[in-house]
C-alpha positions in Angstrom: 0.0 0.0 0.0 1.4 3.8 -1.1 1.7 6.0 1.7 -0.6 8.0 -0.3 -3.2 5.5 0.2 -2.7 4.7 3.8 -3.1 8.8 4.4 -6.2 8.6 2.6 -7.6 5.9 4.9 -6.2 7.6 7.9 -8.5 10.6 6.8 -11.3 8.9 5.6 -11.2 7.2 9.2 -11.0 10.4 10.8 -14.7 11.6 9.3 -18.1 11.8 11.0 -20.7 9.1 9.7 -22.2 12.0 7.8 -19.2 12.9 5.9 -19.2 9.5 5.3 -21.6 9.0 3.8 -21.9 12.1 1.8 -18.1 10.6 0.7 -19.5 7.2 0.1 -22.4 8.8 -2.6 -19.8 10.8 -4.6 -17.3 8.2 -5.0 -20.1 6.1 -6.2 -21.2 7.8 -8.7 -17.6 8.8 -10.1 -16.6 5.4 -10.0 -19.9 3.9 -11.2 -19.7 6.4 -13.9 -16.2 5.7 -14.8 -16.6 1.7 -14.6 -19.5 1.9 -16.7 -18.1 3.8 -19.6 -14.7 1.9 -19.2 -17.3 -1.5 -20.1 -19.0 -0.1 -22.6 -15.9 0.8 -24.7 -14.5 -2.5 -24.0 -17.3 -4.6 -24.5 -18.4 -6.5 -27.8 -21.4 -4.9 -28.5 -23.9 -7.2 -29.8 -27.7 -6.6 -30.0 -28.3 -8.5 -26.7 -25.5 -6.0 -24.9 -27.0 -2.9 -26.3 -30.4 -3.6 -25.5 -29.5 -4.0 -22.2 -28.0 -0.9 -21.7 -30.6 1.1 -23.2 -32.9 -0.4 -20.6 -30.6 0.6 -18.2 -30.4 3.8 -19.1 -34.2 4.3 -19.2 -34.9 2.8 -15.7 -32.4 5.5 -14.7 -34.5 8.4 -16.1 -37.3 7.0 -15.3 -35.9 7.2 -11.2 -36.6 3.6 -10.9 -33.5 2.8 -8.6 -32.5 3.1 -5.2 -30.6 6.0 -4.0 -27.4 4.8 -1.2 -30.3 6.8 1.7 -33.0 5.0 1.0 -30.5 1.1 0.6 -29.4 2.2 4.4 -33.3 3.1 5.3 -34.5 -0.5 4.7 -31.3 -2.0 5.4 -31.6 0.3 9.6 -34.3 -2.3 11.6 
């Protein structure tokens, strides 16, 4: 591990639950973001793969999926 790293996980340690989280929601969506467009380039893009996607995509703007506050609310007895 880079010292670089370790100092990041010092700090990340260091942070109320609230920064946390707040934290948790931004990396997600940069590294969703990222991940996802890293796929699509690489992937082989056949009709099955694109379809797929474009369902994706439409759930998305249509808000069907679960933001990280609402995963914790039914996850929290």
């Amino acid at each position: 591990m880079t010292q670089a790293l370790y100092s990041a996980i010092e700090s990340i340690n260091a942070l109320s639950l609230e920064e946390k989280k707040q934290l948790w929601r931004i990396l997600d969506n940069t590294i969703t973001e990222t991940i996802a467009q890293s796929e699509e380039e690489n992937w082989i893009e056949d009709d099955e793969a694109i379809a797929q996607i474009q369902q994706v995509r439409e759930e998305y703007k249509k808000g069907e999926y679960v933001t990280f506050d609402q995963y914790l609310a039914k996850k929290s007895p």
